[in-house]
Each structure stands twice: as structure tokens, then as C-alpha cells.
C-alpha positions as CSV (number, residue, x, y, z in Angstrom):
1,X,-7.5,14.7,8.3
2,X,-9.2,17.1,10.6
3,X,-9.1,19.9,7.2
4,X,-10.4,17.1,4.9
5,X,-13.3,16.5,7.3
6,X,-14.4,20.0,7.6
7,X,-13.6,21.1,3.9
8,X,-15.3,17.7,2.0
9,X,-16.6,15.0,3.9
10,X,-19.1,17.8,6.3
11,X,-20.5,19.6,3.1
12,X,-21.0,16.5,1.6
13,X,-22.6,14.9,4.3
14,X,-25.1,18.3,4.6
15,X,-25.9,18.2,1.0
16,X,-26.9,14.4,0.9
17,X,-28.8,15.2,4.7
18,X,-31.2,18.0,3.0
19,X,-34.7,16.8,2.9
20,X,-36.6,16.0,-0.5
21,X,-40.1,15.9,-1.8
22,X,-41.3,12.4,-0.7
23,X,-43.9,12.7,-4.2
24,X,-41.2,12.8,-6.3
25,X,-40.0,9.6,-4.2
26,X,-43.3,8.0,-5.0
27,X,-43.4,8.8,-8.4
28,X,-40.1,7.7,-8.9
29,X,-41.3,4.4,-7.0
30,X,-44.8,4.0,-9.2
31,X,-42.4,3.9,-12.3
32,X,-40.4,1.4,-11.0
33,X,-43.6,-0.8,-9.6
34,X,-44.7,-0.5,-14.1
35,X,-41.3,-1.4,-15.0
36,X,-40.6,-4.2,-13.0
37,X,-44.1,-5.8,-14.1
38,X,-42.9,-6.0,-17.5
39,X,-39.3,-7.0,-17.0
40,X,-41.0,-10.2,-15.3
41,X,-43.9,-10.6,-17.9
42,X,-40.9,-10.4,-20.4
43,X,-39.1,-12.7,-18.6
44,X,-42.4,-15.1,-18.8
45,X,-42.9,-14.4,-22.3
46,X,-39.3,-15.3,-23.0
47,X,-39.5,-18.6,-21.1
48,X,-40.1,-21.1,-23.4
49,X,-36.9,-20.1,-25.3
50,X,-34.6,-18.9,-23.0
51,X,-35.5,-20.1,-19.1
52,X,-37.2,-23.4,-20.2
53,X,-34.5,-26.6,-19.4
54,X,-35.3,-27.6,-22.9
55,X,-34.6,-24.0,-24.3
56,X,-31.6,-22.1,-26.4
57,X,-29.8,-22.3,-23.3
58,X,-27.4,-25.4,-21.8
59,X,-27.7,-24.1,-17.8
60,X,-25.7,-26.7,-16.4
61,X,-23.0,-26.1,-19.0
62,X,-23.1,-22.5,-18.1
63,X,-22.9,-23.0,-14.3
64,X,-19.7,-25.2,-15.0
65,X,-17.8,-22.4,-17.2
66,X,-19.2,-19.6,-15.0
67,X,-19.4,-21.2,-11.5
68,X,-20.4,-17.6,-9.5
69,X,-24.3,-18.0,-11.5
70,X,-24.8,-21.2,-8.9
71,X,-25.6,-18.3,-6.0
72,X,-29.5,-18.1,-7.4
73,X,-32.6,-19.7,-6.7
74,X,-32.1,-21.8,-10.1
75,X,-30.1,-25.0,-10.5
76,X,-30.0,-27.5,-13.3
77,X,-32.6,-29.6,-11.3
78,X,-34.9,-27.1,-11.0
79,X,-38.4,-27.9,-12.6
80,X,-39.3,-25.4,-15.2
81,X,-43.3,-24.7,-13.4
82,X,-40.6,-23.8,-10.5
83,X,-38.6,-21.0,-12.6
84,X,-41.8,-20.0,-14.1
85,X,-43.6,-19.5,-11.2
86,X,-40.8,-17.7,-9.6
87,X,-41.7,-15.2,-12.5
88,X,-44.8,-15.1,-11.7
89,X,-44.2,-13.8,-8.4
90,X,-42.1,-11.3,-9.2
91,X,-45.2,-10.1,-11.0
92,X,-47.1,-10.1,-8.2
93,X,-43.8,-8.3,-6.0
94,X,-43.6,-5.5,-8.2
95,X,-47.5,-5.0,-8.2
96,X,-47.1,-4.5,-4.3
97,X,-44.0,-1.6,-5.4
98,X,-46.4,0.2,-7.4
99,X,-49.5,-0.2,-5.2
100,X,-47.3,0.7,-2.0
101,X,-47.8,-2.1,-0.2
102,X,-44.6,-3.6,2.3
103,X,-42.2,-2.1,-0.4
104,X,-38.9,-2.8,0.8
105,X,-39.8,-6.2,1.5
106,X,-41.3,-6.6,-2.1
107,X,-38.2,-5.0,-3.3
108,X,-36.0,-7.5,-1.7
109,X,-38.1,-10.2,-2.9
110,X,-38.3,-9.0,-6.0
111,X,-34.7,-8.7,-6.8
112,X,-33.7,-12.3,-5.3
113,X,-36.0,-13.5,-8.4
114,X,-34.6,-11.0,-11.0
115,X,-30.4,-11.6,-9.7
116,X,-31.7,-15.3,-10.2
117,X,-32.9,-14.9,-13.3
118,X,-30.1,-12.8,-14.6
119,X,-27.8,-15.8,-13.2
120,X,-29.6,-18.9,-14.5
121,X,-29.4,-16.5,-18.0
122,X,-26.1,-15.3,-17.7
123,X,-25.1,-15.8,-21.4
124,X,-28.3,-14.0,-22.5
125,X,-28.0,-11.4,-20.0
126,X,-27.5,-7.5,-20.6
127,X,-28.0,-3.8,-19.5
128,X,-31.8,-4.9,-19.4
129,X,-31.4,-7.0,-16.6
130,X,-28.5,-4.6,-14.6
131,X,-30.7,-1.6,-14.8
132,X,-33.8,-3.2,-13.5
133,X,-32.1,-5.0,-10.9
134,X,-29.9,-1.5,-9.7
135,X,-33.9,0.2,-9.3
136,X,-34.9,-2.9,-7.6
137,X,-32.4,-2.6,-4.9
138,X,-32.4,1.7,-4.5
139,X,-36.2,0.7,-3.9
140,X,-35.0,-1.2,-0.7
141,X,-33.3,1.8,0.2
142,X,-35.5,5.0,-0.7
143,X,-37.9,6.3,1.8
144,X,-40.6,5.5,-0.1
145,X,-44.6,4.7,0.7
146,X,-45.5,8.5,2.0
147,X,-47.7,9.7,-0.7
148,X,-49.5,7.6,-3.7
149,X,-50.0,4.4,-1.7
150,X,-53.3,3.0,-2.0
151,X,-53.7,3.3,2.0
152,X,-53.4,7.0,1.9
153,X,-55.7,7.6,-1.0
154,X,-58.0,7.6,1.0
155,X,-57.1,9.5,4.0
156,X,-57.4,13.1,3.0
157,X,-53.8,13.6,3.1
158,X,-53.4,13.5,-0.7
159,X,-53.7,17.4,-1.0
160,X,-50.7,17.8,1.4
161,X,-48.6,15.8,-0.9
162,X,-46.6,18.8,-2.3
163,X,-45.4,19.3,1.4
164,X,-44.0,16.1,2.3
165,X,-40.5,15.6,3.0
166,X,-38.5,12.6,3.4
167,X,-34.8,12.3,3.8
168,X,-32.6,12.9,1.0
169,X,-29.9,10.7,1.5
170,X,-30.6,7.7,-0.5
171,X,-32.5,9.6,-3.2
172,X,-29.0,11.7,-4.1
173,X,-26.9,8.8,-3.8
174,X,-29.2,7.5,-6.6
175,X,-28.6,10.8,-8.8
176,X,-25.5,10.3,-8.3
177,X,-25.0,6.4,-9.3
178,X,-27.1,7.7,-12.5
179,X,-24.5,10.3,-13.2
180,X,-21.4,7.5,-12.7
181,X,-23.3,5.6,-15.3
182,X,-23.0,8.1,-18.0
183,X,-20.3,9.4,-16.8
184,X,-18.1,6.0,-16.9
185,X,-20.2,5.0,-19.8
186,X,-19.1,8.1,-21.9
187,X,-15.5,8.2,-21.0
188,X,-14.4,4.4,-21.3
189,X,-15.7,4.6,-25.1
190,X,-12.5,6.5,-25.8
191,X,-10.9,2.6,-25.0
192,X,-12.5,1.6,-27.8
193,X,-10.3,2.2,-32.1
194,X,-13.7,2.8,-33.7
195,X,-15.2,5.7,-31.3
196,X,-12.2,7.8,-31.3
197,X,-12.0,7.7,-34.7
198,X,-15.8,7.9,-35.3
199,X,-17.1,5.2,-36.4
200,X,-18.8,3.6,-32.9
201,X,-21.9,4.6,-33.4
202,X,-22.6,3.2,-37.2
203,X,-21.1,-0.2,-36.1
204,X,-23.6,-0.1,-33.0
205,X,-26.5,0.5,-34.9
206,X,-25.7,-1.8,-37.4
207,X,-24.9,-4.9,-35.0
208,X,-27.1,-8.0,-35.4
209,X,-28.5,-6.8,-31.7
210,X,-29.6,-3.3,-32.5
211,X,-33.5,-2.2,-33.1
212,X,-32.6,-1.0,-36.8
213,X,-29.6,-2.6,-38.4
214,X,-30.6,-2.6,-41.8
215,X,-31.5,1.0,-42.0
216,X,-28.3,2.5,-41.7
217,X,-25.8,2.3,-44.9
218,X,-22.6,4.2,-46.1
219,X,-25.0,8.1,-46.9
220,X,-25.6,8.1,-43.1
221,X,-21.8,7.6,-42.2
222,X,-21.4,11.9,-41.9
223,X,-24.0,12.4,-39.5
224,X,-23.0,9.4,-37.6
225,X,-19.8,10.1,-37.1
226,X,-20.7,13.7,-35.7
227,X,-23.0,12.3,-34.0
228,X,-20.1,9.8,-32.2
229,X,-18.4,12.8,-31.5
230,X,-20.9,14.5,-30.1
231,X,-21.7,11.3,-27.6
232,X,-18.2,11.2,-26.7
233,X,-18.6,15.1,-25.3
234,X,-21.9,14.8,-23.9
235,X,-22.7,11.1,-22.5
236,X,-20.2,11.8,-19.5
237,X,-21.7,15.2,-18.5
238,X,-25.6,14.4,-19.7
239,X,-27.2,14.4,-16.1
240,X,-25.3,16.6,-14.2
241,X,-27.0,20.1,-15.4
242,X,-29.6,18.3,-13.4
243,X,-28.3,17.5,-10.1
244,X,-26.3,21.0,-10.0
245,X,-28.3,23.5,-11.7
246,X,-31.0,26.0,-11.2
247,X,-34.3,25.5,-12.4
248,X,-33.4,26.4,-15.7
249,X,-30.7,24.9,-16.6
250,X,-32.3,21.6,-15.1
251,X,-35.1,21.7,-17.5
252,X,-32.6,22.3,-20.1
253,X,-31.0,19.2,-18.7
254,X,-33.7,17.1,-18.6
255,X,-35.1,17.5,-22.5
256,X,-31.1,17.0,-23.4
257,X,-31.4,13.2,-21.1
258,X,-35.0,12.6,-22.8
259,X,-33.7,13.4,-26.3
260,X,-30.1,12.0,-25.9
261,X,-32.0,8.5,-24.4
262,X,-34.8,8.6,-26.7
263,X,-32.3,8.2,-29.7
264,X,-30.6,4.7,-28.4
265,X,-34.2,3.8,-27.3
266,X,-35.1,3.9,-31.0
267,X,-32.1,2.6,-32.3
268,X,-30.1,0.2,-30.2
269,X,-33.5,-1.8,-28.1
270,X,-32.0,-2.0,-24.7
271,X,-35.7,-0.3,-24.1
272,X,-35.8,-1.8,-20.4
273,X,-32.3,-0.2,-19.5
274,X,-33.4,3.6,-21.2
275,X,-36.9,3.7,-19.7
276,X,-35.3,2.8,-16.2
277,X,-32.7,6.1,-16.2
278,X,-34.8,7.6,-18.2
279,X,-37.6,7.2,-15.1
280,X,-34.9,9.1,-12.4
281,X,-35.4,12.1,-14.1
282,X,-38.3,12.5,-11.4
283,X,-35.7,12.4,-8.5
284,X,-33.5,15.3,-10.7
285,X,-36.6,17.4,-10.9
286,X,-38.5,16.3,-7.5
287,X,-38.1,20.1,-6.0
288,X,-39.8,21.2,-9.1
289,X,-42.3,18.4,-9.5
290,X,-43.5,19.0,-5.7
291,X,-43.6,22.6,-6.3
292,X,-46.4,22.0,-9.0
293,X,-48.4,19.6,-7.7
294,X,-48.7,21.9,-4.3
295,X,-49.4,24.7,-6.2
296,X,-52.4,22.7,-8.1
297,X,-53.8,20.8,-5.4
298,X,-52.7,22.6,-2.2
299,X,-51.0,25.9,-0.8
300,X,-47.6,26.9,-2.0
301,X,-44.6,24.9,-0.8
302,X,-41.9,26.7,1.5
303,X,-39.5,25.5,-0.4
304,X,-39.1,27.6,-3.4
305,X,-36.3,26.2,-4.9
306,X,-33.8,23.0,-4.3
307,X,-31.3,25.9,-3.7
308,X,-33.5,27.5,-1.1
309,X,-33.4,25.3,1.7
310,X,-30.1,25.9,3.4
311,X,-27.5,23.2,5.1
312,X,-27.7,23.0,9.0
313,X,-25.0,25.6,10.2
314,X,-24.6,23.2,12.7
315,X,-23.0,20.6,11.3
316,X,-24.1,17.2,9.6
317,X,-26.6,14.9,11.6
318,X,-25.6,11.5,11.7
319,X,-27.1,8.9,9.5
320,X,-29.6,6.1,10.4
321,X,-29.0,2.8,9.0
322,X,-30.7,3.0,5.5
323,X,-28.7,5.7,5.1
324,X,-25.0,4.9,5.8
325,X,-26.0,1.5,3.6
326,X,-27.5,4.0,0.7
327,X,-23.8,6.0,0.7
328,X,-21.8,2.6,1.2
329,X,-23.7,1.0,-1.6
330,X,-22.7,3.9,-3.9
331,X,-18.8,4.0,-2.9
332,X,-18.7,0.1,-3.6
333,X,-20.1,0.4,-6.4
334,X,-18.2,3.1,-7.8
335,X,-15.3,1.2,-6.7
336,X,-16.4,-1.5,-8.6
337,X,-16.6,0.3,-12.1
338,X,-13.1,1.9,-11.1
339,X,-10.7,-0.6,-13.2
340,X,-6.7,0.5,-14.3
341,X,-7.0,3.6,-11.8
342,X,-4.4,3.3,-9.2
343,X,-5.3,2.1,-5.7
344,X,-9.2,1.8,-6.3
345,X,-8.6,-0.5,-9.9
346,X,-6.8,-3.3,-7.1
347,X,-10.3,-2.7,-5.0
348,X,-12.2,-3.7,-8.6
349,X,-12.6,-7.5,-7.7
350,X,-13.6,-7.3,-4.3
351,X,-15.7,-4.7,-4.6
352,X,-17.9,-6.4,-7.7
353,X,-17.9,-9.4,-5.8
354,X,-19.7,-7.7,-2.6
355,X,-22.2,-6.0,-6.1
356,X,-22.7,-9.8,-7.3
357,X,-23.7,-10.9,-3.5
358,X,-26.6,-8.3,-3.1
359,X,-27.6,-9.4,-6.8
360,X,-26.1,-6.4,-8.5
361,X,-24.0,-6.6,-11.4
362,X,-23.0,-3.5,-12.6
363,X,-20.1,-2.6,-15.3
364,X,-21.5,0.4,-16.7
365,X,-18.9,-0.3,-19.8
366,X,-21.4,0.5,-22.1
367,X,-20.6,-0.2,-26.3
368,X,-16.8,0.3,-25.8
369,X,-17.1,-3.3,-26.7
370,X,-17.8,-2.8,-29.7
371,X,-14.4,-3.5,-31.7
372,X,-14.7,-7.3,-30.8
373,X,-18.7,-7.6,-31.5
374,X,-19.1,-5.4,-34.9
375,X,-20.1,-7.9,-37.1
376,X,-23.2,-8.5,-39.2
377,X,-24.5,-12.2,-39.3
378,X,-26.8,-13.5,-42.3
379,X,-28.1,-17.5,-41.9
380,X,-29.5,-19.2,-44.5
381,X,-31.3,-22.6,-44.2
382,X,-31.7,-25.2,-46.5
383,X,-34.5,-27.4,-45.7
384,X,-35.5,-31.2,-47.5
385,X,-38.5,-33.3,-46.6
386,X,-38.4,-36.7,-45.8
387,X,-39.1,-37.2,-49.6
388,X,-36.0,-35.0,-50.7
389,X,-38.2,-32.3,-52.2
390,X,-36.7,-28.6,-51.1
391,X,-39.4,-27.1,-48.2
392,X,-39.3,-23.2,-46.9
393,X,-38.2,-22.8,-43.0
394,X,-41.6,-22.0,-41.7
395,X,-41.9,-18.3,-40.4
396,X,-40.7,-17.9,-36.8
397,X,-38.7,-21.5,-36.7
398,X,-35.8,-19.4,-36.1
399,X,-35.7,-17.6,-33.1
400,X,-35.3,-13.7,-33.6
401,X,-35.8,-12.6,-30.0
402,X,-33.6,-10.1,-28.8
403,X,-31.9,-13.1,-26.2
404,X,-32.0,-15.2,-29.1
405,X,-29.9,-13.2,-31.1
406,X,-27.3,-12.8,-28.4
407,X,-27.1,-16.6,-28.2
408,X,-26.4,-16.5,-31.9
409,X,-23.8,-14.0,-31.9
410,X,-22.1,-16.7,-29.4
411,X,-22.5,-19.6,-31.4
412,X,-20.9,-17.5,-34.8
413,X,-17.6,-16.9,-32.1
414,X,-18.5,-13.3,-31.1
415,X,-18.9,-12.9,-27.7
416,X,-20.7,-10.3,-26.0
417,X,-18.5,-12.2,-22.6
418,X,-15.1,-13.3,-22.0
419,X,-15.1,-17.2,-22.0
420,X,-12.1,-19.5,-21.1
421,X,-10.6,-20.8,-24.5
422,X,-11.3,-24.3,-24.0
423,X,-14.6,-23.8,-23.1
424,X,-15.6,-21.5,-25.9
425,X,-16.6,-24.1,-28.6
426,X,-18.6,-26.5,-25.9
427,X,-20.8,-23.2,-25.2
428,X,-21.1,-22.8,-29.1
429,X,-21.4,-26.2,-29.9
430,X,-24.3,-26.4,-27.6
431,X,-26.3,-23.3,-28.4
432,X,-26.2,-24.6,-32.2
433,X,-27.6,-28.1,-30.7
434,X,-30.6,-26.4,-28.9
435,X,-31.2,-24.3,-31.9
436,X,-31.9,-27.6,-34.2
437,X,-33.6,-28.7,-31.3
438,X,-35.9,-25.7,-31.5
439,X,-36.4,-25.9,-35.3
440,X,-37.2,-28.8,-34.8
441,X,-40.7,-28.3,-33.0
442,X,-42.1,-26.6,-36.2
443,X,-42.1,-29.5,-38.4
444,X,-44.5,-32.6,-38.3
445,X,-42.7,-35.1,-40.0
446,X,-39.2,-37.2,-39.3
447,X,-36.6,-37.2,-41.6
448,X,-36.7,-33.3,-42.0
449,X,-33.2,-32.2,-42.7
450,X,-32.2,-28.5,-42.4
451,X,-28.7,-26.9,-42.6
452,X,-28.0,-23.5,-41.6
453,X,-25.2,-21.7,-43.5
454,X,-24.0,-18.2,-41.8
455,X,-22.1,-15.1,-43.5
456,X,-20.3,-13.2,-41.3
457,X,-19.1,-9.8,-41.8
458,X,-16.9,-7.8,-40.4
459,X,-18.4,-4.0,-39.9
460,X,-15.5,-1.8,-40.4
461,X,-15.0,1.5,-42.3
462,X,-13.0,-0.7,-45.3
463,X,-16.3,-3.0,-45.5
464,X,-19.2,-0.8,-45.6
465,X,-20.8,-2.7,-48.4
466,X,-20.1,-6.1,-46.5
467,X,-18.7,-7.6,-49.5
468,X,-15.8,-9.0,-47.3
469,X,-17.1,-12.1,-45.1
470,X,-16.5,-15.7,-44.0
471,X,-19.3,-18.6,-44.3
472,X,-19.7,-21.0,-41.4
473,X,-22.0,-24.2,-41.4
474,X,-23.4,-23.8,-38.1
475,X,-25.4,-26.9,-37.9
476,X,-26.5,-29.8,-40.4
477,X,-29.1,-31.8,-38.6
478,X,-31.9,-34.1,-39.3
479,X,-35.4,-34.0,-36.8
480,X,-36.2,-37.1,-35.6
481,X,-39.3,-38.9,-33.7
482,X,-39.4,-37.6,-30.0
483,X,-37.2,-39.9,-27.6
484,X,-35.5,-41.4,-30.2
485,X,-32.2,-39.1,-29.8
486,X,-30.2,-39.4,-26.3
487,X,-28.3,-37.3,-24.5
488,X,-25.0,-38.7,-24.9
489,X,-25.8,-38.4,-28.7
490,X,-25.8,-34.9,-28.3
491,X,-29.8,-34.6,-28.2
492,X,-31.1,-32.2,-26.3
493,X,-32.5,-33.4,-22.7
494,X,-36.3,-33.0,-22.6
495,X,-39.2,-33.6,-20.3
496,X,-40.9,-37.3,-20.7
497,X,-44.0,-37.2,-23.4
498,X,-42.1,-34.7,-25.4
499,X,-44.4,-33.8,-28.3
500,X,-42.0,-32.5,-30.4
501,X,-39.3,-34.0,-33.2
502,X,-35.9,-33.8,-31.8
503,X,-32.9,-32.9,-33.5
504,X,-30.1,-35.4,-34.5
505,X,-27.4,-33.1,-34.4
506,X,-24.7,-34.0,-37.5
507,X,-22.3,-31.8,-37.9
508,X,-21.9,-27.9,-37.1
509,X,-19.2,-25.0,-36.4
510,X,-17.6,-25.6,-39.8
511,X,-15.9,-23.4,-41.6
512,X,-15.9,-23.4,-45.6
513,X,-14.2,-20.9,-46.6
């Protein structure tokens, strides 16, 4: 033990003790403060559909199948202004992160909304929402508010800013949760039939959930399956030039990270997850970053180089609070990602549950998923007016948000989560309810009747052209005056004075062929 302590866990505790430019902290913290502001203005934009009682989603039948999403603020009785609101605050939360202003506490605050929010969601949840909410909490943790706060803007001190040092603790357990997220990320895709034999990548760009599915076809199957390959080297390795390199090979690094997340920022739209790692890049090159600024605005750092400020000879200091939670926090959770390895995979459960608790939900199995979900859905709709003449769906009747579309894939039986068998066609069931109910709203007269009529194909190497599909009737249903359609008839509950025709749901989840 005594030879394990003084060969691994002292030079570790050294490295992580090393002081860091608190700038780079700030700047780190600034893009967090802008990302969190539109995560919650998302989030408000997106209420109507998704967070709104009435919406896409049946909460209360979602906190029955998944009972751990009742820890939250929300609850089936919530009113909606209440949700909403809660939004709103987390507006004003993250304003105080960018500003500077009681940041830890905003943190906190801010993440109690965003966990609750992910929770009250959960179906329509994804690495969005578990990126933003891992910043969220390494803000509560960071030693940030030293430099770019609006208090010291105006104190003189901004010119020293290139000097200041914080501890470096928390801010390389960070870089080195970001690395366990490629890392994990990279080498779990090799679970997954259609990466290891190259063909990943073309059925995650051309998923119903990707930015640009439509643009891909059979000609771009070569470079895409290089391109797979190529992932499957570099994801797992991609930041760690970074952490260990000189100055050099970090900037090498960090244009491979940009490039490597620019791509799945233009292609796969998890744009809130990307631009979150993509912001630590900051932290990887804070020694450099500091060394600029001190050399534009004030004298020359001491510091030359990460590399040039040595360990203390004299052993590792002890850690304060923060830090000891900052290196816990990092263990758990990399005991929590650690599934089928022996000794830590029985830790798995535990371990995520502790994640779940501080309102992190982290997985980092990123697209290895993708042999169950590959399928491209096309729904047609067949609308008749009162009158029985044939009427076009009016434009945007049909939700195409990128939530929306997730609910979809679950209604069509592909599931982006494992669901217990006998709840899996109640959860279906209801998000084809709540889509009537939605299509619904656009029309003006009762006795509109609209069916929707899905293709469903599977993307595989054998299919290319789609030519091979099934055809499910998701929902036949007729809109009807406001009030005039219960509950227990399988209408959708609404608030009293509802101004909008209500669905009478028929029939739906039928297979024809």
C-alpha cells in the first residue's frame, strides 16, 4: 500500500494540486453562463409541445413506467405558469453565471431546474440535457469569479488577469471527465455490428434525429465508412494530446477536437452537447490562453509553460472541501459509465444512482445504440373536411422539433430507452393520442378527420434504397368541439376554456402489412 501511495496516488495528487490560470476559469465559466441561457430559452421555446400538461408528452404516465423522474420539482399537478416560470428562472440563474454574480449558488439553482426538467421530460431527453447539466454542476465546483466578473471590471485589476492563479484541482478533474467521455464514447461503439463493420456512421446520419438525413445516399457509403473507421481510432484518444502535450502538440489537439466536433455539430444536431465540450477547450489550453492575454495587456507571466511549474518536492498538500468533492465526483462517475468490467461494473448501479441524486445523468454510451434505432420513418396524412372534400395538413401541424421527433420514433416502436414490455404500447398509444391532440389545434372546424400512415425502414447495408419497409397506421382520428371528448375516452386532459378542437382518438398502432 505504502509503494502504491508513493508511486500513483502522491504524483497524482501533485499534478491535480498545481495551480491554473483563474482567466481561463472564467472564460470557461462565461461560456457556460451563454450556454445555459439558451438551453433554458430552448427549453421555454419548446414548452408548448413538450413541457406543457396538454403537450406531446403523458407526464403522469411517464412517472408511473419510470418512477426515479418523481425526484424533481415537477409533478403531474404542477400548473404549467409553474414549470414555465421555473424556466424562466433558470434564465435569470445562468445570467448571474455569466455576469459573476453568487455563482455557485446560481449553479446549484440552476441545475435543480435543468435535472427537473430533464426528469419531467425523460422520454424526450438526450446528450443535450446531460452535457448542460455535467457544466452546470463543475460550475459548483470550479474556483471561479476571480477575473471577468462585473465587480472587478472595474477595479483596476483586469490588467493582472494573466497572473492569477486558482487551484487546479477541480479544473483537471473536469479535463479529465471530458477525456472519459470520448474516451468511453469511442471504445463502447465497437459493441455495436454496424461500427465494426463500418457502417455506423451512414445509419447515424441518416436516422430520423440527425441534422441531415436526406443528404446522405449509397455514393457517400466509401467515405463514410473510412470515416467510421477513422472515429473508432480517434474518438477515444481525441482530447488527450491536450491534457498531456506540449504546446504544440496541444494546438494540434485542439484544431483535431474543433474539426472532429464541428462534423457531428453539422451533421447529427446534438448542437447543445458539441458546443458544451467543445467550450473546455479553454481549460486544455488555459496556460496558453493566460500567457497571451498577460502578454497583451500586462507583463509576461512566470509561468512559461504548463510544464514549467514544477510539483511540490514536498509532497502533496491536502485538499479543501471543493476539492476532495471535485476528485470524488469524477471516481463516481467514472464508476458509473464502468458497466461488464469486473469489480467496478457491480459498482455501476449504485454509483449512477448517487449521479441521478446530484441531478446528473451521465452514460456517455454515445451512438453504439444505433443497431436498435436505424430506421428511417416517412408519415403521410390523409385529411377530409367535415364536407368529405380531401384538405392538405396545414404547414407545421406536425410537430418536427427535434424532441418531437424523438417522441415519434417511440410511438413507431423504436426506442431511443429501454421500457418494460407491458408498458411499451401505453407510452406509444399515448404519444399518438397527444399528437392528434396537437393536429388538432390547426384546424377551425369539427368533423376534421386525419389519418396518419407511417413507412418504416430499416437502414441497413442490404436496404440502402429503402425499398424494404413496413406501413403502420399510427392514428385515425376525428377533431372534435373543445370539451366535448373526456379523458376516459382517451382525450387528452386540457385546461378549462380550451380554445382548441380536441382529438377523438379512433384507432392507431395498426399494422397493415
Amino acid at each position: 500500500m505504502s509503494f502504491f501511495r508513493e508511486q500513483f496516488v502522491r504524483p497524482a495528487a501533485q499534478w491535480l494540486a498545481r495551480d491554473y490560470p483563474a482567466l481561463a476559469v472564467d472564460v470557461f465559466r462565461v461560456l457556460v453562463g451563454v450556454l445555459s441561457i439558451t438551453f433554458f430559452i430552448r427549453l421555454l421555446v419548446e414548452f408548448p409541445e413538450i413541457s406543457h400538461p396538454s403537450g406531446l408528452i403523458d407526464h403522469a404516465l411517464t412517472q408511473r413506467i419510470h418512477w426515479f423522474t418523481r425526484v424533481g420539482l415537477f409533478h403531474p399537478w404542477t400548473p404549467a405558469w409553474v414549470i414555465a416560470g421555473a424556466y424562466a428562472l433558470g434564465v435569470v440563474l445562468s445570467a448571474a453565471i455569466l455576469v459573476g454574480f453568487r455563482i455557485r449558488t446560481a449553479a446549484v439553482g440552476a441545475l435543480v431546474i435543468a435535472a427537473s426538467a430533464y426528469r419531467w421530460n425523460f422520454v424526450a431527453m438526450y446528450l443535450d440535457d446531460a452535457v448542460v447539466h455535467l457544466m452546470l454542476f463543475w460550475m459548483i465546483l470550479l474556483p471561479a469569479g476571480r477575473t471577468l466578473t462585473v465587480e472587478r471590471m472595474g477595479d483596476g485589476s483586469w490588467r493582472n488577469w494573466g497572473e492569477e492563479r486558482v487551484s487546479g484541482v477541480a479544473v483537471r478533474a473536469l479535463l479529465i471527465n471530458v477525456c472519459w467521455i470520448y474516451f468511453i464514447a469511442g471504445i463502447w461503439k465497437l459493441d455495436s455490428i454496424m461500427w465494426r463493420e463500418g457502417f455506423g456512421l451512414f445509419a447515424a446520419m441518416k436516422v430520423e434525429v440527425a441534422r441531415m438525413p436526406d443528404v446522405w445516399n449509397a455514393s457517400h457509403l466509401p467515405f463514410l465508412r473510412f470515416s467510421d473507421y477513422l472515429v473508432l481510432v480517434v474518438e477515444p484518444i481525441l482530447p488527450l494530446p491536450m491534457l498531456l502535450g506540449g504546446r504544440w502538440l496541444r494546438t494540434a489537439g485542439a484544431a483535431s477536437f474543433v474539426v472532429f466536433n464541428l462534423f457531428i455539430l453539422t451533421t447529427l444536431g446534438i448542437a447543445w452537447a458539441i458546443l458544451g465540450l467543445t467550450c473546455t477547450i479553454v481549460l486544455f489550453l488555459g496556460e496558453d490562453l493566460a500567457r497571451a492575454y498577460a502578454l497583451r495587456f500586462g507583463p509576461a507571466s512566470e509561468v512559461d509553460d504548463a510544464e514549467a511549474s514544477p510539483p511540490d518536492k514536498r509532497g502533496a498538500r491536502r485538499f479543501n472541501r471543493t476539492e476532495r468533492a471535485a476528485v470524488t465526483f469524477l471516481l463516481v462517475l467514472m464508476t458509473a459509465t464502468a458497466r461488464h468490467i469486473p469489480v467496478f461494473g457491480s459498482l455501476n448501479e449504485p454509483a449512477y444512482a448517487a449521479l441521478w441524486m446530484v441531478g446528473v445523468a451521465q452514460d456517455y454510451r454515445l451512438f453504439n445504440w444505433i443497431d436498435r434505432v436505424a430506421f428511417r420513418v416517412r408519415s403521410d396524412f390523409q385529411v377530409t373536411g367535415p364536407d368529405g372534400e380531401a384538405l392538405a395538413l396545414p404547414d407545421g401541424a406536425y410537430p418536427n422539433r427535434f424532441r418531437a421527433r424523438l417522441l415519434q420514433a417511440y410511438a413507431h416502436d423504436i426506442r431511443w430507452l429501454l421500457l418494460p414490455d407491458e408498458d411499451r404500447f401505453a407510452l406509444r398509444l399515448s404519444i399518438a393520442q397527444r399528437h392528434a391532440s396537437w393536429i388538432c389545434r390547426a384546424f377551425d372546424d369539427p368533423g376534421t378527420r386525419v389519418s396518419i400512415v407511417s413507412t418504416i425502414a430499416p437502414i441497413q447495408p442490404d436496404n440502402l434504397d429503402l425499398t424494404r419497409f413496413r406501413t403502420l397506421r399510427l392514428a385515425d382520428f376525428e377533431c372534435v368541439a373543445p370539451g366535448s371528448v373526456s379523458p376516459e375516452e382517451g382525450g387528452v386532459p386540457v385546461p378549462a376554456g380550451w380554445p382548441h378542437l380536441q382529438a377523438r382518438f379512433i384507432q392507431g398502432l395498426q399494422q397493415i402489412d
